[in-house]
N, C-alpha and C positions, 0 to 999 in steps of 0.2 A: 499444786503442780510446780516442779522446777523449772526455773527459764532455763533454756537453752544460754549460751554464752555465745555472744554475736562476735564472728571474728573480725578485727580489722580488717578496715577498705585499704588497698595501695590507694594511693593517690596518683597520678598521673597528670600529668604537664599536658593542659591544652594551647590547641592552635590560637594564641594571642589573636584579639580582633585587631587591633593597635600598631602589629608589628612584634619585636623583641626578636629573640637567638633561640632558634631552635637548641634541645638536649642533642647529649651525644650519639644517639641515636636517628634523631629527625626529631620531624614534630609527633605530637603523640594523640588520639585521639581519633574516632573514626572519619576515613578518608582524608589524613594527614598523611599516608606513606610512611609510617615509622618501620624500621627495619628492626624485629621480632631477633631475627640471626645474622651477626655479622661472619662472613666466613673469613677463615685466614689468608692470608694475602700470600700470592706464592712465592716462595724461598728461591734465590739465587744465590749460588758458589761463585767466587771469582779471585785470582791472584790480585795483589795489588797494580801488578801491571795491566790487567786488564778495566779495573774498576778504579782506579788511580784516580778520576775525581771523586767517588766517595768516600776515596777515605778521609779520617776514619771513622766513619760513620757506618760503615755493615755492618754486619749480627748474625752471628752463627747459627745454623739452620737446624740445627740438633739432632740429627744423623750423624753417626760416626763417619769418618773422613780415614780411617785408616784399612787398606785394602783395594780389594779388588773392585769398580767402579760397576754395581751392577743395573741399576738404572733411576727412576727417579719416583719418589715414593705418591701415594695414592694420594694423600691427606693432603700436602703441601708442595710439591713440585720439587723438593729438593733431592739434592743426589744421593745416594746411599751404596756406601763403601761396603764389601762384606766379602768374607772368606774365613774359613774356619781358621787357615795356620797364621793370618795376621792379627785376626782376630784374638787369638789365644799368644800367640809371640809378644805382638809388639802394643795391640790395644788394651790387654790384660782383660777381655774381657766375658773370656769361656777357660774351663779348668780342663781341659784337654781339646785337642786339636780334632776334630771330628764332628760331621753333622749327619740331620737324617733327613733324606727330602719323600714327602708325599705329593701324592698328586695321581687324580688320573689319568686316561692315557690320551696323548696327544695335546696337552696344552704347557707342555715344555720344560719337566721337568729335566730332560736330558739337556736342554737347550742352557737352562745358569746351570747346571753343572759345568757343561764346556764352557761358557762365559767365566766361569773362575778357574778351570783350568788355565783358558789361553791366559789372562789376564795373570794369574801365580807362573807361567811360565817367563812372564815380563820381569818376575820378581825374580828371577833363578833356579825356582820350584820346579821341578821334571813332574809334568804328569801322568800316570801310571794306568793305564784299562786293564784289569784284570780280568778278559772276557765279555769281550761286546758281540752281544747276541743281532744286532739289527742289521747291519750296523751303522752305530751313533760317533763314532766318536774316531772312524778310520781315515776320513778326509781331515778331523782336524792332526792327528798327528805326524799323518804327511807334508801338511803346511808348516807344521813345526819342526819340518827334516827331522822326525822322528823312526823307528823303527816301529812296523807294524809285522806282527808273527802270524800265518794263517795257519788256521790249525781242523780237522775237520777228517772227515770218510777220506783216501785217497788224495787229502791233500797236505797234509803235515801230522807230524806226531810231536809228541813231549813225555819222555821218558818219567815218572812219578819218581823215581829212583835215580835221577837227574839231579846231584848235590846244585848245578849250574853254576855261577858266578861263586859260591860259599869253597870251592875244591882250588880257584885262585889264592881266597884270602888267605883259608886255612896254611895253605905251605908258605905265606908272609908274613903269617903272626907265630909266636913264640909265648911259651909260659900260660897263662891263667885266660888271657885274650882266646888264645888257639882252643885250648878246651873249651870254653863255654862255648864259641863258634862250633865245635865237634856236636856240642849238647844241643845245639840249636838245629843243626843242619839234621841229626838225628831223631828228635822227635817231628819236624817238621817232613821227613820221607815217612813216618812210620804214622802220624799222622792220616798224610795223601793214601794211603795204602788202603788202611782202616776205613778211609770215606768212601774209599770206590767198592771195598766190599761190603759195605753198609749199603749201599746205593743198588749191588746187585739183588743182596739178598731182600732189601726191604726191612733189615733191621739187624742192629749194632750188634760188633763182635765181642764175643765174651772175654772176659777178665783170660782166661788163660789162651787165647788167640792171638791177645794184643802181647800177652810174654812172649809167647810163640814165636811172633812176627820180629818184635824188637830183639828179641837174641839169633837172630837168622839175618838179621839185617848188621848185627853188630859181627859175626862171621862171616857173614859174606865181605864186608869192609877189609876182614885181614887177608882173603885168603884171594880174592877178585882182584885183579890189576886192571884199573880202567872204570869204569862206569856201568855197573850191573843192571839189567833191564828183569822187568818181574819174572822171566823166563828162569834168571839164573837164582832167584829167591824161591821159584818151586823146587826145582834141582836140590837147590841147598835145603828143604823142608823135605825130600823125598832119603833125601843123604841120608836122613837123622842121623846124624853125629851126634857125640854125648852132653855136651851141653843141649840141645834139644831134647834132647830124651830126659833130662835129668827136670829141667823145668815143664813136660808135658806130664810127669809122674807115672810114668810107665812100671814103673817096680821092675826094673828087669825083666820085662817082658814088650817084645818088638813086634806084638799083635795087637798088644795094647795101646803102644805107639800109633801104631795104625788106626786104630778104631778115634784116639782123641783127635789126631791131626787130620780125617776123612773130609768134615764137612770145610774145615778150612783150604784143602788144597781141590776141592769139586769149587772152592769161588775165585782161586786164585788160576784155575784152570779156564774159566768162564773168561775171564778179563786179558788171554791171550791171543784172542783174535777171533773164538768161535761164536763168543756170547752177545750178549744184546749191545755191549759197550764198543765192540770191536778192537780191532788192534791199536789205538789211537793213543793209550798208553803206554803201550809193554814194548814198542817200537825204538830205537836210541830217538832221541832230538833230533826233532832235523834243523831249526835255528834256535840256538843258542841266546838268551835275553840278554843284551847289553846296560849297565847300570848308570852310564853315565849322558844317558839321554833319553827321551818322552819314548817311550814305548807302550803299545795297542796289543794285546792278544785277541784275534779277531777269530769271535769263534759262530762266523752269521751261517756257513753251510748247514749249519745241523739243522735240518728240519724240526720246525716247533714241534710237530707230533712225535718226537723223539726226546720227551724231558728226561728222561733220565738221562740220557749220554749228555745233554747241556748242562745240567746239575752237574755231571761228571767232571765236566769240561772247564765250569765255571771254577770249581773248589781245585783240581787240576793246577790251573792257574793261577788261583788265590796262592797255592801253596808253595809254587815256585815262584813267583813271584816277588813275594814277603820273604821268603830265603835272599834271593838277589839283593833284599832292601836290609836286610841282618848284614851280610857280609860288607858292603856298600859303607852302612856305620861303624862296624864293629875295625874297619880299616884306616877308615875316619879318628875315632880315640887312641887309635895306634899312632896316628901323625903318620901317615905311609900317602893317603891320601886326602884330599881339600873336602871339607864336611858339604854334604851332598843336602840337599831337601828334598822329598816327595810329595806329591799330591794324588793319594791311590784309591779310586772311584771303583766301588764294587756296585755293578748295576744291576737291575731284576733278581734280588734277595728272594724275593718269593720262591722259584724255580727252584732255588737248592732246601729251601728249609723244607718242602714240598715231598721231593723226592725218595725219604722211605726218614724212618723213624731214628732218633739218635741224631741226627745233622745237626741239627741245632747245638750240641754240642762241638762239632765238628767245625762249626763256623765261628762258636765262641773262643772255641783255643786258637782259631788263627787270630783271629782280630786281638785277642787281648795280647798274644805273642809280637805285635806292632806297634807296642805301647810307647816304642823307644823316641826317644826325641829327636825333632827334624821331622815326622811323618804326621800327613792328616790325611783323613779318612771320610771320604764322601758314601756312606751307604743308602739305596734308593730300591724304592718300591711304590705302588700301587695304594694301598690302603694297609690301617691297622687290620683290618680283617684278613689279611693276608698272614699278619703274625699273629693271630690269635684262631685263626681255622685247622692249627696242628692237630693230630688225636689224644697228646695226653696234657695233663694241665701243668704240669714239670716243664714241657717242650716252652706252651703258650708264654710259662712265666720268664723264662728265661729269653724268650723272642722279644718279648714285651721292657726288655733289659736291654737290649740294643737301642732302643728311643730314650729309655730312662740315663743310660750315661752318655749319651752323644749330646757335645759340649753346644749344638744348637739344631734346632728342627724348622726345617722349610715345605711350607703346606702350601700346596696349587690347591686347585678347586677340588672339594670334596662333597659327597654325597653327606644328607642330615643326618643319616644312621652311625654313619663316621662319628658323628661328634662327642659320643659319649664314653667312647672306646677310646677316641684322642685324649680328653679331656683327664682322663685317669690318670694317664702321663705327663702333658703338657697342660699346662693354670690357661684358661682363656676368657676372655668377657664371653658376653653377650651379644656385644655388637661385632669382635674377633671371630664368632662362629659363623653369625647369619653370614658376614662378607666373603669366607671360605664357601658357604653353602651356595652361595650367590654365585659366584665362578664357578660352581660345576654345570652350570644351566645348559643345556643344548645349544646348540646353534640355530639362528634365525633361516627361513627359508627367502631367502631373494627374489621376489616374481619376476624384475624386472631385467636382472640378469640370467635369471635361470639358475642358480646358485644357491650354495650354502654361504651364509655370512660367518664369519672367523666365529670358533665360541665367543662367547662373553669375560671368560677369565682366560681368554690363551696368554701367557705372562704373565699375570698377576699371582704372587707369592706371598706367603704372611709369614715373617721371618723371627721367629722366639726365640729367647735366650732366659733361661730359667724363670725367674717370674716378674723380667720387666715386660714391659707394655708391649705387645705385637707391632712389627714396621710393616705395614703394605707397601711391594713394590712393582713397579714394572717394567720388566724386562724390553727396551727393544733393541734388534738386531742393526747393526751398520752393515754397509754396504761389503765390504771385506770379511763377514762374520757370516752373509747370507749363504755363499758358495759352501763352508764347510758347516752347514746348518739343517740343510736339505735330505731331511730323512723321508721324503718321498720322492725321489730320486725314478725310481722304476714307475711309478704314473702319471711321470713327466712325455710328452710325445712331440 
């Protein structure tokens, strides 16, 4: 028979009878107290003026220090800086200005969002809501003497065909500037147009729709004085005029004209006021987006059981919006105007990508159309299962492409099925999942108050940047923060 090979014994330092120096540790040895785990010792930030006797003796806490202050991290108590555009600007340390935040609902992922808005707005940064469904984000832009636009059934409209801030720059730029501004402002109407009849039919316009539309929209430009409302875009498609007719391939026949352009003008007809969308579009503007300060499109009227007109409303505003921020720059490299920053938080992704088939395309040409510099991009949702629940697997992949190039991703508590569907996209340990898993635990019941106790993860964020180490943080609010914070507002008494 073979002997086994006996492994070496550790040796271990006993408790001297005599006296002597304990190890670094303690003494060793049963019922000597040796300590098995030393934990880290908590991290302190401080100028030299404040820590003036230690210097120089302190030691960097190893958190980034550049950005917006969002609170102090899990492991070690230290501070931790973060924001996507200083992040990517000034710390070099994301390859485009954009993040993706998860989480579910109610333990604050709207909550660091506006912690780095306010905080980017200290830098110079204008923060941008593209459509706040709750809303999350209307007291803070008040506070920030911001403009806030309501938009909804009866209480505001925004014309899709609304060049907006882009019909200023256009007549102050000259040469090679002025056209591409034209080319921008142009697919980005023809665009908006395209989503909302995507959204009524439940599915994308065809190849000779979308001709259709952009040469109807390119004469309607020469021939409209003023700002044309979708009213005068059926008009100009009922006209058919012969550029119309020549790109619908009618062969010289103006039945046949009718027959291709029928289903296109029964959706273009739906979205003036009789249809499920209502008149909320086809209406002129009633306020106008101003570019050089924190503006809110607050779109909380629409009742949740009305997702399509939110989808509508949301992409609506995406797409004026990101016009305003085109023209803004593009006047900017002219030297006309002082180079501007945005910070443009597109919130509840879900909803639009939801809403009928083709969006996801629809959402990809705005975002990648804001690729310009100066702009970062906050997009938030729910769960990866919200971008991989589409019906075709083209949709899913392509959803699944908004996490894969956002230059960092921020996860609140998440359920464990979550993780394997995160994981595809974002590198995580072991120990980086259970502690996401861990924060999405219920809340405890209170006996003694009668209450719910806060979750367990409300604040707590696990902040990735390609495939270094996960930063645990947690958010808490000050005292000046809680007032524009308060998203239960209505079950206050």
């Amino acid at each position: 028979m073979s002997r086994q090979r006996r492994q070496p014994v550790e040796r271990r330092e006993r408790v001297p009878r005599g006296g002597g120096r304990p190890g670094p540790r303690g003494w060793l040895g049963r019922g000597a107290g040796a300590a098995s785990y030393v934990e880290a010792v908590p991290e302190w930030r401080g100028t030299t003026v404040q820590v003036c006797g230690m210097w120089p003796f302190g030691a960097g806490s190893g958190t980034p220090v550049t950005g917006v202050p969002l609170g102090r991290t899990l492991t070690s108590g230290a501070t931790l800086c973060c924001d996507p555009i200083s992040w990517f600007q000034r710390a070099k340390l994301l390859l485009n200005p954009s993040e993706f935040v998860l989480g579910k609902p109610g333990l604050g992922k709207s909550t660091i969002v506006r912690r780095q808005a306010l905080g980017l707005a200290g830098y110079g940064v204008h923060p941008l809501v593209f459509g706040d469904l709750k809303p999350d984000y209307v007291d803070l832009i008040h506070a920030l003497d911001g403009q806030v636009i309501t938009l909804g059934r009866g209480r505001g409209s925004l014309n899709v065909l609304d060049p907006g801030e882009s019909i200023d720059a256009v007549n102050r730029l000259t040469g090679e500037a002025r056209r591409a501004l034209i080319g921008d402002m142009h697919g980005r109407r023809l665009n908006a147009v395209g989503s909302l009849i995507t959204i009524v039919r439940g599915s994308p316009v065809t190849d000779r729709e979308e001709t259709l539309l952009s040469t109807a929209l390119r004469l309607l430009d020469d021939k409209y004085d003023g700002v044309p409302v979708l009213g005068d875009l059926l008009a100009m498609l009922r006209e058919a005029p012969e550029p119309l007719r020549a790109v619908a391939l009618d062969r010289g026949d103006i039945n046949r004209y009718r027959d291709v352009t029928e289903n296109l003008e029964s959706s273009l007809v739906s979205l003036l006021g009789d249809g499920r969308l209502g008149d909320m579009f086809s209406k002129p503007t009633t306020e106008p987006m101003k570019r050089d300060r924190p503006v809110c499109f607050d779109v909380s009227s629409i009742d949740d059981a009305e997702t399509q007109l939110q989808a509508a409303a949301l992409l609506a505003c995406w797409s004026y919006g990101f016009g305003a921020v085109a023209a803004a720059q593009a006047l900017a490299d002219a030297g006309l105007e002082p180079q501007r920053h945005y910070f443009v938080i597109l919130d509840e992704l879900w909803r639009v990508l939801r809403a009928g088939r083709g969006l996801v395309d629809r959402v990809d040409a705005l975002t990648r159309l804001n690729r310009q510099r100066g702009v970062g991009v906050a997009m938030i949702t729910h769960t990866m299962s919200d971008l991989l629940a589409l019906p075709t697997e083209e949709d899913r992949m392509k959803a699944k492409g908004f996490v894969e190039r956002a230059g960092m991703v921020i996860c609140g508590g998440l359920p464990n099925a979550e993780m394997p569907l995160l994981t595809q996209v974002v590198g995580m340990t072991a120990s980086e999942q259970q502690m996401i898993v861990d924060w999405s635990t219920p809340p405890a019941w209170d006996g003694s108050e009668g209450d719910e106790s806060p979750p367990p993860g409300l604040g707590n964020f696990m902040v990735k940047v390609g495939g270094r180490p996960g930063i645990p943080v947690h958010v808490d609010l000050t005292a000046a923060e809680r007032e524009v914070n308060d998203t239960n507002r209505r079950w206050a008494t």
